[in-house]
DRENDO-1510 file (C-alpha; in Angstrom, 1 decimal, always signed):
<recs>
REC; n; res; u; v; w
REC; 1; UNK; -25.8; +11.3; +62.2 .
REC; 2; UNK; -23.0; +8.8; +64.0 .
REC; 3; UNK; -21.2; +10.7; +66.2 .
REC; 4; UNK; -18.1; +10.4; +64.5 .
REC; 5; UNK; -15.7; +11.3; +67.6 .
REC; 6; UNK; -16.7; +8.3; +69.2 .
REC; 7; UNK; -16.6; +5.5; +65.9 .
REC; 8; UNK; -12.9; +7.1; +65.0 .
REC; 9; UNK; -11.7; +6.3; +68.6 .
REC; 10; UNK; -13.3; +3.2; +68.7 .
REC; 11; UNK; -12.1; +1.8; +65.3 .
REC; 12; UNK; -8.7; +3.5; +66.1 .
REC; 13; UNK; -7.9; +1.6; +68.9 .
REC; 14; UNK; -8.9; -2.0; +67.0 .
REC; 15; UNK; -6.4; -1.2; +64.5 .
REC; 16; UNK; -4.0; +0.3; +66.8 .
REC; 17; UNK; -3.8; +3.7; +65.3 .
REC; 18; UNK; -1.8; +6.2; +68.2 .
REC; 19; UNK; -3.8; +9.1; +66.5 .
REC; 20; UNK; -5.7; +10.2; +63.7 .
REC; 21; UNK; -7.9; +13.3; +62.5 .
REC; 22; UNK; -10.8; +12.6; +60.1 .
REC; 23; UNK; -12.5; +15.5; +57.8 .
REC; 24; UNK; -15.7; +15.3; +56.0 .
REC; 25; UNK; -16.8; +18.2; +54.3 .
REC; 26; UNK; -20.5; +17.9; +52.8 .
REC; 27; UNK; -21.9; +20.2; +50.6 .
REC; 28; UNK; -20.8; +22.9; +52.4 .
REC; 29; UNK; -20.7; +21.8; +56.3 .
REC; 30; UNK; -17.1; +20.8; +57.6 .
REC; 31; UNK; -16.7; +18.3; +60.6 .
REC; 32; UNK; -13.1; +17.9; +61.8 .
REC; 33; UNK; -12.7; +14.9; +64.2 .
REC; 34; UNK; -9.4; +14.4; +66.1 .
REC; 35; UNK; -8.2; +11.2; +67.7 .
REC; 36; UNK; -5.5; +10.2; +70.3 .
REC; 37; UNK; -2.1; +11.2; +70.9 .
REC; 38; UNK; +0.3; +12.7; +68.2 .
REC; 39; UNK; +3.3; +11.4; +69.6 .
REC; 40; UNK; +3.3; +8.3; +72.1 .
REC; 41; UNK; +6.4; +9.4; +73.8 .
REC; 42; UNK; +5.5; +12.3; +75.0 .
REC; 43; UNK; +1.8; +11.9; +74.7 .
REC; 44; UNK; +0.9; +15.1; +73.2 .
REC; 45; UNK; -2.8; +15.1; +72.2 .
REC; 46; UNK; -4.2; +15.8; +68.5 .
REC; 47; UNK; -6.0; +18.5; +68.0 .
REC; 48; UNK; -8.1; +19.2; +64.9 .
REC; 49; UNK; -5.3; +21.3; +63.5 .
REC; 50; UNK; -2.5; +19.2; +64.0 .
REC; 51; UNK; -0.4; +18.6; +60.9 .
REC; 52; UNK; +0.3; +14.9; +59.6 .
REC; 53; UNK; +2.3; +14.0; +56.5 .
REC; 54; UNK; +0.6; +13.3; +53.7 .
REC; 55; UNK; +3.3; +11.5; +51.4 .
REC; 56; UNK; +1.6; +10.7; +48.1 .
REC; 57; UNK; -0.9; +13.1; +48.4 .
REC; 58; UNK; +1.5; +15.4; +47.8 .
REC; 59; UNK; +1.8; +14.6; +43.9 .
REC; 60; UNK; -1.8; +15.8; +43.4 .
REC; 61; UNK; -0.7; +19.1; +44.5 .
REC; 62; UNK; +2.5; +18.8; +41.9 .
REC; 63; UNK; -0.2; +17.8; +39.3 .
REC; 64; UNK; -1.5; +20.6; +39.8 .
REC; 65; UNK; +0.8; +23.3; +39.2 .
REC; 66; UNK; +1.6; +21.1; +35.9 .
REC; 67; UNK; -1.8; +21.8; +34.6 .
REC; 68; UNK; -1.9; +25.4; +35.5 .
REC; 69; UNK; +1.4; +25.6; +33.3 .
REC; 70; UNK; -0.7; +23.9; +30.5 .
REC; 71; UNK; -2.8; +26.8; +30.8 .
REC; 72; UNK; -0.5; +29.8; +30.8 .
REC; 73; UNK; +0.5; +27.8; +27.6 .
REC; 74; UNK; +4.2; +27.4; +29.1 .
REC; 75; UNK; +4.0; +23.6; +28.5 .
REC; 76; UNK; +1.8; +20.7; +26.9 .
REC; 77; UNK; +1.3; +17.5; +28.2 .
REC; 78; UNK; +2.1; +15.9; +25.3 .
REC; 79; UNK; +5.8; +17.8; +25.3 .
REC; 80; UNK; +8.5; +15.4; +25.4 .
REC; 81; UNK; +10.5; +16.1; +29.1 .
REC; 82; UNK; +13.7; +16.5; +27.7 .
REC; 83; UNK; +12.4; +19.3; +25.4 .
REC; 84; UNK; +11.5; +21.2; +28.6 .
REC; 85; UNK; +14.2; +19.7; +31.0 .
REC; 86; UNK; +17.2; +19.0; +28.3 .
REC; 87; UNK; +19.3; +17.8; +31.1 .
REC; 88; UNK; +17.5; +15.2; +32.3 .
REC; 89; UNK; +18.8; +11.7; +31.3 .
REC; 90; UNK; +15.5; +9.7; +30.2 .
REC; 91; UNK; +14.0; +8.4; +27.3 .
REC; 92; UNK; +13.3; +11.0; +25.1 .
REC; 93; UNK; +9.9; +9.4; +24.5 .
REC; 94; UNK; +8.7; +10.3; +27.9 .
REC; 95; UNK; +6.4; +13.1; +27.8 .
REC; 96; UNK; +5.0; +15.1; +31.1 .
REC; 97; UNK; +1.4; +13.1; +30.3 .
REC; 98; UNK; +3.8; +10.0; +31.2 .
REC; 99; UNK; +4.9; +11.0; +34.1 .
REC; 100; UNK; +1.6; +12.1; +35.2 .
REC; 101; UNK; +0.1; +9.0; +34.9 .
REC; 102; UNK; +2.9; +6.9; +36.6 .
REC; 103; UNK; +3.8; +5.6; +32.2 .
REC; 104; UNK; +7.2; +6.4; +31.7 .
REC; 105; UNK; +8.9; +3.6; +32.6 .
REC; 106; UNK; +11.3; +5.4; +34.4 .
REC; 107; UNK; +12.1; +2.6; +37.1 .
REC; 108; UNK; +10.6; +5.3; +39.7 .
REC; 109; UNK; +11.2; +4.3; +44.1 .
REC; 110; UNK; +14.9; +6.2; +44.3 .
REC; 111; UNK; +15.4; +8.0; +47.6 .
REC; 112; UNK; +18.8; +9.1; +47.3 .
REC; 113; UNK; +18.8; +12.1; +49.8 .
REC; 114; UNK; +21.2; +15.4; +47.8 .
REC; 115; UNK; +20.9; +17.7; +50.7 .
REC; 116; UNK; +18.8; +20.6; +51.5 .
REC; 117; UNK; +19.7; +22.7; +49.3 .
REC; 118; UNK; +17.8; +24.9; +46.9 .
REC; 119; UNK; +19.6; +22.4; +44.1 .
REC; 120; UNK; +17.8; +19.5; +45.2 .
REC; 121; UNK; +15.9; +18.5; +42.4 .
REC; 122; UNK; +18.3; +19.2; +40.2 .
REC; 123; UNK; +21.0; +17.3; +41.8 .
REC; 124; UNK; +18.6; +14.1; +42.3 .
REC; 125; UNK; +17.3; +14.5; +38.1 .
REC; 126; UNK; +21.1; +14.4; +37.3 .
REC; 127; UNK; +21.5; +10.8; +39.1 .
REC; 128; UNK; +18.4; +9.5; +36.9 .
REC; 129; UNK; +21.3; +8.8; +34.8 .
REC; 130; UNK; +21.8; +4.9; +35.9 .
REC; 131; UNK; +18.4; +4.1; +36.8 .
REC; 132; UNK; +16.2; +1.2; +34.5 .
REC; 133; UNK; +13.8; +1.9; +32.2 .
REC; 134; UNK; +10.8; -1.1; +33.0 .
REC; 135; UNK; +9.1; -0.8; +29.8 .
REC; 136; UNK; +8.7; +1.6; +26.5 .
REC; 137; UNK; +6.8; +4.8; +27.5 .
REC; 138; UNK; +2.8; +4.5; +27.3 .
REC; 139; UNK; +3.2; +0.9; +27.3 .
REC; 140; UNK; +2.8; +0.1; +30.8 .
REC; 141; UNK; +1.7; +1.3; +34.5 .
REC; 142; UNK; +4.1; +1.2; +37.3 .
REC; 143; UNK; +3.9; +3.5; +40.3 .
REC; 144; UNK; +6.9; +6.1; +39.9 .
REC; 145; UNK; +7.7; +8.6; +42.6 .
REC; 146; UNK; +10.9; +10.2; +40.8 .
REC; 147; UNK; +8.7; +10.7; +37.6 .
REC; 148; UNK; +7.3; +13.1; +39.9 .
REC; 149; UNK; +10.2; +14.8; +41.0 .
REC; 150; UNK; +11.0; +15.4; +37.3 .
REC; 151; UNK; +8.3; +17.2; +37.3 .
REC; 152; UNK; +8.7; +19.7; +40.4 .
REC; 153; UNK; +12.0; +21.1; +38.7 .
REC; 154; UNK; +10.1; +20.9; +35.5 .
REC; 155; UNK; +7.8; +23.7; +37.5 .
REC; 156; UNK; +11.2; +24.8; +39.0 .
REC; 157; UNK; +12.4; +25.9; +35.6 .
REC; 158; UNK; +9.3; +27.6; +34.3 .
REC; 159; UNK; +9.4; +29.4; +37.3 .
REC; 160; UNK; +12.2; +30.5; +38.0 .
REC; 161; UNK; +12.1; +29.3; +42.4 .
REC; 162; UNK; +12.0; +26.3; +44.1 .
REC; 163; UNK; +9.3; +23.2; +44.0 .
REC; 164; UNK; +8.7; +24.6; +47.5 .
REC; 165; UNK; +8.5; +28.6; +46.6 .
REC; 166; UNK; +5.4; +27.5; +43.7 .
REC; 167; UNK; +3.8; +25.2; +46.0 .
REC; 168; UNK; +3.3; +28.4; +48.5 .
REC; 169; UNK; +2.8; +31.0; +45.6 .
REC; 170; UNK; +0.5; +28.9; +43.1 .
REC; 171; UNK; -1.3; +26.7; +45.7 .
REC; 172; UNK; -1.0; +27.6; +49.6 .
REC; 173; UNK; -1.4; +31.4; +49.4 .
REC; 174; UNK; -4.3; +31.7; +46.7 .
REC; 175; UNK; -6.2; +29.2; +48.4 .
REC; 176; UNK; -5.3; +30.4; +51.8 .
REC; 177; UNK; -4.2; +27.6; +53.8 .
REC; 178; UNK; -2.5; +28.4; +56.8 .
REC; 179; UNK; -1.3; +24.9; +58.0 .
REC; 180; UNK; +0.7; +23.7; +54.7 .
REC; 181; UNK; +4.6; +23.2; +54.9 .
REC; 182; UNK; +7.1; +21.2; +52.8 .
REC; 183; UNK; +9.8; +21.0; +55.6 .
REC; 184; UNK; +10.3; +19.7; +59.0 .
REC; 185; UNK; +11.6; +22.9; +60.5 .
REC; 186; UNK; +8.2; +24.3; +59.5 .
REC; 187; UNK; +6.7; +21.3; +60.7 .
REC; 188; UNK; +7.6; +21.5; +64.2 .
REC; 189; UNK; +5.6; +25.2; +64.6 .
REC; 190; UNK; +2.4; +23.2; +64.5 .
REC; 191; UNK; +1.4; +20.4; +66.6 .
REC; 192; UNK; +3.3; +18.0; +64.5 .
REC; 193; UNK; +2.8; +14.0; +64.3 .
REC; 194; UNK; +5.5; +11.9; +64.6 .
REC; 195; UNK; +5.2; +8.4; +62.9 .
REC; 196; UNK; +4.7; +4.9; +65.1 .
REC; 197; UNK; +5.8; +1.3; +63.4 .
REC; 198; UNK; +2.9; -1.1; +62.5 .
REC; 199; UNK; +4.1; -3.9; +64.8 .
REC; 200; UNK; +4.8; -2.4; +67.7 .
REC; 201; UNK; +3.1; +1.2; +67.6 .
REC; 202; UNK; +6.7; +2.8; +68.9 .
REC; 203; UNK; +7.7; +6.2; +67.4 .
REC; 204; UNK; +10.0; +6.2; +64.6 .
REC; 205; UNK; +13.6; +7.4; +64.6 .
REC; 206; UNK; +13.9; +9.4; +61.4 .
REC; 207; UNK; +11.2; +12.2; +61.0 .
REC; 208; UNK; +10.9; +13.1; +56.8 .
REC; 209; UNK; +11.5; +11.6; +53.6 .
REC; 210; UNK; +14.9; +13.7; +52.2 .
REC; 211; UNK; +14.0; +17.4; +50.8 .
REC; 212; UNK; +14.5; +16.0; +47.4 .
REC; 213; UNK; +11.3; +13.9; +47.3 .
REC; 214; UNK; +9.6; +17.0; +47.9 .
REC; 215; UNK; +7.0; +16.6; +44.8 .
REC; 216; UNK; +6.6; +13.5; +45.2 .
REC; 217; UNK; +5.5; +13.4; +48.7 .
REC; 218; UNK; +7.1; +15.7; +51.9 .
REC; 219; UNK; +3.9; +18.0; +52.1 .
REC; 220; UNK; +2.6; +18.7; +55.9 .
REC; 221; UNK; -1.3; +19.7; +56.3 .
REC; 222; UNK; -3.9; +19.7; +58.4 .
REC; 223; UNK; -7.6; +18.3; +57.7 .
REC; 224; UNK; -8.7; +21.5; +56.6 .
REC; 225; UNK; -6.1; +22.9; +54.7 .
REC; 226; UNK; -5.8; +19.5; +52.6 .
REC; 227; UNK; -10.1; +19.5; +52.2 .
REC; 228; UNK; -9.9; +23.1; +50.9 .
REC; 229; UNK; -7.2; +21.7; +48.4 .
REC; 230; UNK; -9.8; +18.7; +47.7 .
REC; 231; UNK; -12.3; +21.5; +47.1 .
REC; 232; UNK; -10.4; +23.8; +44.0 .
REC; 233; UNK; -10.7; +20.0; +42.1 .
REC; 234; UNK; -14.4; +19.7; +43.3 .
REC; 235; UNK; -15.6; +23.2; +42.3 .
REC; 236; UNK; -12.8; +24.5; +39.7 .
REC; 237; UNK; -13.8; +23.4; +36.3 .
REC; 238; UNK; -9.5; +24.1; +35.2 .
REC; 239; UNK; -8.6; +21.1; +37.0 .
REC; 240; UNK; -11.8; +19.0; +35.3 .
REC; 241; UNK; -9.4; +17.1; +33.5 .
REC; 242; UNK; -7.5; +15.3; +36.2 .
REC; 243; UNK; -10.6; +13.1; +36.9 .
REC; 244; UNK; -10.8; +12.0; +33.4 .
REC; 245; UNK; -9.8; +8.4; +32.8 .
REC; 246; UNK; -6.0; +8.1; +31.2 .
REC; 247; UNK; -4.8; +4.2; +32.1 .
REC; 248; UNK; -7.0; +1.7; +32.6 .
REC; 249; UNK; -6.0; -0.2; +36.5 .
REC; 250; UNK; -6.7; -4.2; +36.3 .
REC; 251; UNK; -6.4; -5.2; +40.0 .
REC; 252; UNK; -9.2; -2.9; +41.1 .
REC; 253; UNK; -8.0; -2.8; +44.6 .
REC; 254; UNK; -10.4; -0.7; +46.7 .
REC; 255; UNK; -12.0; +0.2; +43.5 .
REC; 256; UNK; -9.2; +1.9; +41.9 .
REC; 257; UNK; -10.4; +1.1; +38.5 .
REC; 258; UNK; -8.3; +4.6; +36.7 .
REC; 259; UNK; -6.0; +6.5; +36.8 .
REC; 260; UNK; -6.8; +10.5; +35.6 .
REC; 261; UNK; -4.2; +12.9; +35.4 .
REC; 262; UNK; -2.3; +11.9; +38.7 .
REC; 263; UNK; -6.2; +11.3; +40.8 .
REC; 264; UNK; -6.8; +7.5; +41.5 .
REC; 265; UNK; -10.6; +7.4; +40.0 .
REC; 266; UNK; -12.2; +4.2; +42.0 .
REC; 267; UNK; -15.6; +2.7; +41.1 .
REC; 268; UNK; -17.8; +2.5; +44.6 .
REC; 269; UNK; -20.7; +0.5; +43.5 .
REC; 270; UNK; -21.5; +2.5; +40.7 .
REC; 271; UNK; -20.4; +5.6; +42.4 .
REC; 272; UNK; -17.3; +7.2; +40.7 .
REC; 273; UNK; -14.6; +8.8; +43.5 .
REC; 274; UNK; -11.4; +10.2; +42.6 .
REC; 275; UNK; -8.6; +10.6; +45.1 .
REC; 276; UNK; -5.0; +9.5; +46.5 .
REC; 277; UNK; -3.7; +7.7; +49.2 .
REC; 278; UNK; +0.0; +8.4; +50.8 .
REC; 279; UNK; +2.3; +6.5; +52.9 .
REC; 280; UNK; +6.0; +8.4; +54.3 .
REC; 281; UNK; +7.9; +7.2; +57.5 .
REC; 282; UNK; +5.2; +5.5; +59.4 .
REC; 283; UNK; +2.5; +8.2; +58.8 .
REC; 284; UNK; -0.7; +7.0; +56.1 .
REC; 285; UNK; -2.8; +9.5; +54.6 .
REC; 286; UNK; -6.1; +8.6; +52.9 .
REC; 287; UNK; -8.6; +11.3; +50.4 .
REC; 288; UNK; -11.7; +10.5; +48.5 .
REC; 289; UNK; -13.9; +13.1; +47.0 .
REC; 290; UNK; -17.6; +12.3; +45.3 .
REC; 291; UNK; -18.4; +14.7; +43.0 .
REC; 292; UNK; -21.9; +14.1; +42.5 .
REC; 293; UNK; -22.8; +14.3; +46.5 .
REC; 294; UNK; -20.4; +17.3; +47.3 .
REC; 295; UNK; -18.2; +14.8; +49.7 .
REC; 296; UNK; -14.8; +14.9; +50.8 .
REC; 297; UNK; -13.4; +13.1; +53.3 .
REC; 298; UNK; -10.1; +13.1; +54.6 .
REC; 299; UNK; -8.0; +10.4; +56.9 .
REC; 300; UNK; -4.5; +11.5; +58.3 .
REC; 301; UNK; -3.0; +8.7; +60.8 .
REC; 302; UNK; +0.7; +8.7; +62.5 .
REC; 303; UNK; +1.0; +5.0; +62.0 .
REC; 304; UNK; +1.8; +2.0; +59.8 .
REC; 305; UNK; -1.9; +0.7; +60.0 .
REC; 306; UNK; -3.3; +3.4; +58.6 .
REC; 307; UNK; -5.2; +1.3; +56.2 .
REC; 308; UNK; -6.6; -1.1; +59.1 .
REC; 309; UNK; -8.0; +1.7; +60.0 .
REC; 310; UNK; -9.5; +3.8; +56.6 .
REC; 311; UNK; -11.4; +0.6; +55.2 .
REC; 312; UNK; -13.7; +0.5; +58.5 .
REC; 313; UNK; -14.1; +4.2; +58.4 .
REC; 314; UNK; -13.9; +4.9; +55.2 .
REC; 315; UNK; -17.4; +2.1; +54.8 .
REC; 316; UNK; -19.4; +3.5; +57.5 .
REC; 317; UNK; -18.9; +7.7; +56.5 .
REC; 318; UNK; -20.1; +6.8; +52.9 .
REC; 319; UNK; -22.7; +4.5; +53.8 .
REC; 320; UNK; -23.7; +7.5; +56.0 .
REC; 321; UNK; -23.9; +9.8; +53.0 .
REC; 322; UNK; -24.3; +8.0; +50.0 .
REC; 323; UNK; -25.4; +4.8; +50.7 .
REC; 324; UNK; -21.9; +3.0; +49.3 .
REC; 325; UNK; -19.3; +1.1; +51.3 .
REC; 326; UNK; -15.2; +0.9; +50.7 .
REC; 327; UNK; -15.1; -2.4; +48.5 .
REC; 328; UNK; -13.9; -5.7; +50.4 .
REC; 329; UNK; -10.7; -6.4; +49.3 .
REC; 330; UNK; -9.3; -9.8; +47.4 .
REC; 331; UNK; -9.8; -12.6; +48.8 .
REC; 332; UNK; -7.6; -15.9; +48.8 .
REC; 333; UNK; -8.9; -19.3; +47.9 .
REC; 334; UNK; -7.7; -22.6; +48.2 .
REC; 335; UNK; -5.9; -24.2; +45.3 .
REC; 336; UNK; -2.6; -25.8; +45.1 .
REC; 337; UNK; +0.5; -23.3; +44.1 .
REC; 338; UNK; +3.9; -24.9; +41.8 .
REC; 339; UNK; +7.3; -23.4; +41.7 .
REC; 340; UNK; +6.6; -21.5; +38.3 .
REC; 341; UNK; +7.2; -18.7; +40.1 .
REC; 342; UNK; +10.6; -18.8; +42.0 .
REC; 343; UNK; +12.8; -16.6; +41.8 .
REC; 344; UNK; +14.4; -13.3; +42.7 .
REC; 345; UNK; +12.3; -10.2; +41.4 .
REC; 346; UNK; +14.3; -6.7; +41.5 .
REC; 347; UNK; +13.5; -3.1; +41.0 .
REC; 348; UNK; +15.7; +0.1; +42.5 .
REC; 349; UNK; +15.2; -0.1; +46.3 .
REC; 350; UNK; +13.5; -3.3; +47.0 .
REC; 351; UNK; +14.6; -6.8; +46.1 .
REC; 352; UNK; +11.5; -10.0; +46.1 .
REC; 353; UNK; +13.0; -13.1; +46.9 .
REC; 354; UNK; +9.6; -16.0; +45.8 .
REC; 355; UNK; +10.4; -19.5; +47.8 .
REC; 356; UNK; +8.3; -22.4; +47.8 .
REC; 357; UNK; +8.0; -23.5; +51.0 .
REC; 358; UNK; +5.8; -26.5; +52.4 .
REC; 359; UNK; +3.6; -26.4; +49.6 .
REC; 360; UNK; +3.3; -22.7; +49.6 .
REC; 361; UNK; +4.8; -19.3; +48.4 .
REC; 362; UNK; +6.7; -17.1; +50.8 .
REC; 363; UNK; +7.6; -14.1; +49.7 .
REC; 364; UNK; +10.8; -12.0; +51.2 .
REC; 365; UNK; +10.8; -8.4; +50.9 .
REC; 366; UNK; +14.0; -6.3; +51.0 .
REC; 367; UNK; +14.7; -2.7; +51.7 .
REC; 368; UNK; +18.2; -1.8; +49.4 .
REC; 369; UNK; +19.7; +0.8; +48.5 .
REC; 370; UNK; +19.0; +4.1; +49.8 .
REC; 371; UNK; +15.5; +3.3; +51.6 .
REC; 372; UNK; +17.4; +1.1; +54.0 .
REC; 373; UNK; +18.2; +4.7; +55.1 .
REC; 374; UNK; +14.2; +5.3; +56.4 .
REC; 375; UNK; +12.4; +1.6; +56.0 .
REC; 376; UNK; +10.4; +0.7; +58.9 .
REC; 377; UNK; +11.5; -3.1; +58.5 .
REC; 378; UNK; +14.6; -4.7; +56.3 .
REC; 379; UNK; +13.2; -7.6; +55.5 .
REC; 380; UNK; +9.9; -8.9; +55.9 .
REC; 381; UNK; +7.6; -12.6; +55.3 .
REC; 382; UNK; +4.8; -12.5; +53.7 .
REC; 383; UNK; +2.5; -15.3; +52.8 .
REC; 384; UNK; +1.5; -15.8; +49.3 .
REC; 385; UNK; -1.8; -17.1; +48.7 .
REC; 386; UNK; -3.6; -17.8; +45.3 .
REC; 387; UNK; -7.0; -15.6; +44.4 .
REC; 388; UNK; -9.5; -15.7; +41.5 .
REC; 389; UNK; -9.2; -15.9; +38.6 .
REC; 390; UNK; -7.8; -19.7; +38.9 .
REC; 391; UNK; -4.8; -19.3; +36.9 .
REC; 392; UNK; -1.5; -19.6; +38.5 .
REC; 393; UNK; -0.9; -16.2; +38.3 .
REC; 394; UNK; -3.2; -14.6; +40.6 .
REC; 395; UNK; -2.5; -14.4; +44.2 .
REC; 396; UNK; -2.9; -11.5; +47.3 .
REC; 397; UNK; -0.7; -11.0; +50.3 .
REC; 398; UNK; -1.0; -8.8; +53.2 .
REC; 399; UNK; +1.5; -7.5; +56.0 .
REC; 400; UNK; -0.4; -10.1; +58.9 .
REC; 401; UNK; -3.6; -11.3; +60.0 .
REC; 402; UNK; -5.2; -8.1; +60.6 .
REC; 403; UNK; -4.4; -6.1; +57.5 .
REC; 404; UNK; -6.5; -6.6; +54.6 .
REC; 405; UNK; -5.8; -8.6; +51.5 .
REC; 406; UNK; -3.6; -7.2; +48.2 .
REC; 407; UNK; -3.9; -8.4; +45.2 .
REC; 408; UNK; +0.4; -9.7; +43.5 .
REC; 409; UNK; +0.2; -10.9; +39.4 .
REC; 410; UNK; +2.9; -12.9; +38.3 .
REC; 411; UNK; +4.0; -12.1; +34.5 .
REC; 412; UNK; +6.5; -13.8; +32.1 .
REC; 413; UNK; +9.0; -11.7; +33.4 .
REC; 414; UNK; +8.0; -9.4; +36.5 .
REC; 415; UNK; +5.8; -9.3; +39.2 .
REC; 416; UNK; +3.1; -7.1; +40.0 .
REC; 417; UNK; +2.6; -5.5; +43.5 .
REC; 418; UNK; +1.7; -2.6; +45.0 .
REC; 419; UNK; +1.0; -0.8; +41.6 .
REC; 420; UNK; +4.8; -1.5; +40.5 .
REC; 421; UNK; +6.4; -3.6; +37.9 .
REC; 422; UNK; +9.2; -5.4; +39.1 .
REC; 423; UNK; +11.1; -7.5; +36.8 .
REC; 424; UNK; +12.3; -11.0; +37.5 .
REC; 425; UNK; +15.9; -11.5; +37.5 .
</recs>
């Protein structure tokens, strides 16, 4: 057996990772391997409990208290949200099986902070008001985080508390974690990471995503505590039907081939995985579970190259233990580009400015709105580089040299990027 200690520093200090914890939980026999310093400033070690954000993550666990309302019988999945939520201002088309499985169309990355109180979600459903719908319901895929906060006051309603209050009642307490929080106050009673920046590995300035993103992605856990969630989806037949194939995913990145009920399901040589990544304020979270070998492996980092650091890893632990490797990413290739497609793509938060420039694509990326409140960079470059197949339309970008390749689809009238539809303007 590697002697994992030793490969996570080693890899962690190529990809300039301040610290990390990685969890592998095999059939049984748990391994929790910390890494480096939790906080660069004041160079506070990690420790195998330390708690890291785990931003996206964080809808799995809101998935989940959907589906065990599905089976008290308090709601379907095919139910129309406004049926179950009559205040909230979207398509009445949209049912919670949209939202689940990021289909709505709801035009989803808002981050419009309504205070900390208990009204939250209620006060950030009621501003859904003057947001875009992309596309018809069902007819589409683009990554929605407020589809998601829909549904925590969906669960707020049905039960009668706060997002927060089921999270602890249905999930933490049964299961009996003892290092799961929602809030930075509760944060701070662990050993807590604080996020670094991808370019220069300094700590960031603003701690948390606001309260109302909450189901979306503010949940704080330790290796352990997020493995034991992985483990009620491994061994609990209720939750069977989050791993079962709902939307097709063309770009395949890292062998995200489906989407389930909220899980990613990726295709690992012939292996099938299920799991989620999640990215807040400079912290990258990574979870992969195969069911067949009884594998669960866990990757919380306090930095902006998380990723630089989880494809390595992520290869050599399931080589170890099932013979398959993380799947090489897209790769460019070199054709000449045109100007077809110039232009200024827009969605809520984020603006895509395409240039042709020198005989090649530049792509500008800027923060608007209310994420100019948290983003780790305005306004960056990025160079855009054709891929297969040789159509015009096919290309992959990446942050610089040392991150890997991601796969961009230009459309008629909207880009494709990092699992969002963003329309041309």
């Amino acid at each position: 057996m590697p002697d994992w200690s030793a490969r996570l520093s080693e890899l962690a200090v190529a990809a300039e990772v301040p610290g990390a914890v990685l969890g592998i939980w095999s059939d049984g026999e748990l391994t929790i391997t910390p890494y480096g310093v939790l906080n660069s400033a004041t160079g506070v070690g990690t420790t195998a409990d330390s708690v890291f954000q785990i931003g996206s993550i964080s809808k799995a666990w809101t998935a989940t208290m959907i589906v065990q309302l599905g089976a008290e019988g308090r709601l379907q999945l095919d139910d129309p949200v406004v049926n179950l939520l009559p205040e909230a201002p979207i398509d009445a088309r949209v049912t919670v099986r949209h939202l689940l499985t990021h289909t709505s169309g709801i035009d989803g990355d808002l981050f419009t902070d309504t205070g900390r109180g208990d009204d939250c979600l209620q006060r950030y459903v009621a501003l859904l008001v003057g947001v875009d719908n992309l596309f018809d319901p069902g007819t589409a895929y683009s990554y929605c985080n407020a589809g998601f906060v829909v549904l925590g006051r969906i669960i707020e309603v049905l039960d009668g508390r706060t997002w927060d209050e089921s999270l602890h009642a249905r999930l933490t307490e049964p299961i009996g974690l003892t290092h799961t929080v929602t809030l930075p106050e509760e944060a701070i009673l662990f050993r807590a990471a604080r996020g670094h920046t991808a370019d220069h590995s300094s700590p960031v300035k603003t701690s948390q995503l606001p309260r109302s993103i909450g189901p979306a992605g503010t949940i704080t856990t330790a290796a352990e505590d997020l493995i034991a969630f992985a483990q009620l989806h491994l061994t609990d037949d209720s939750y069977k039907s989050m791993q079962e194939p709902q939307v097709p995913f063309a770009s395949g990145v890292g062998g995200f081939s489906n989407l389930g009920l909220t899980w990613r399901i990726y295709d690992w040589d012939g292996r099938t995985i299920f799991g989620h990544d999640g990215s807040t304020i400079s912290q990258q979270a990574y979870l992969r579970v195969d069911p067949e070998a009884r594998l669960i492996v866990c990757l919380l980092t306090n930095s902006g190259n998380g990723n630089r650091l989880f494809e390595p890893l992520a290869t050599e632990v399931f080589t170890e233990y099932v013979g398959v490797a993380h799947p090489e990413p897209p790769q460019p290739i070199d054709v000449p580009v045109d100007d077809r497609h110039v232009g200024r793509y827009e969605r809520t938060s984020v603006r895509l400015d395409v240039v042709h420039k020198d005989g090649r694509l530049v792509l500008v990326e800027s923060a608007t709105g209310d994420r100019l409140a948290f983003a780790e960079e305005p306004e960056h470059e990025y160079e855009v580089l054709p891929t297969g197949p040789d159509d015009g339309n096919h290309f992959v970008v990446r942050y610089s040299a040392d991150f890997p390749w991601s796969p961009l689809t230009f459309h008629d009238s909207y880009l494709f990027a990092s699992g969002r539809v963003t329309p041309k303007r």
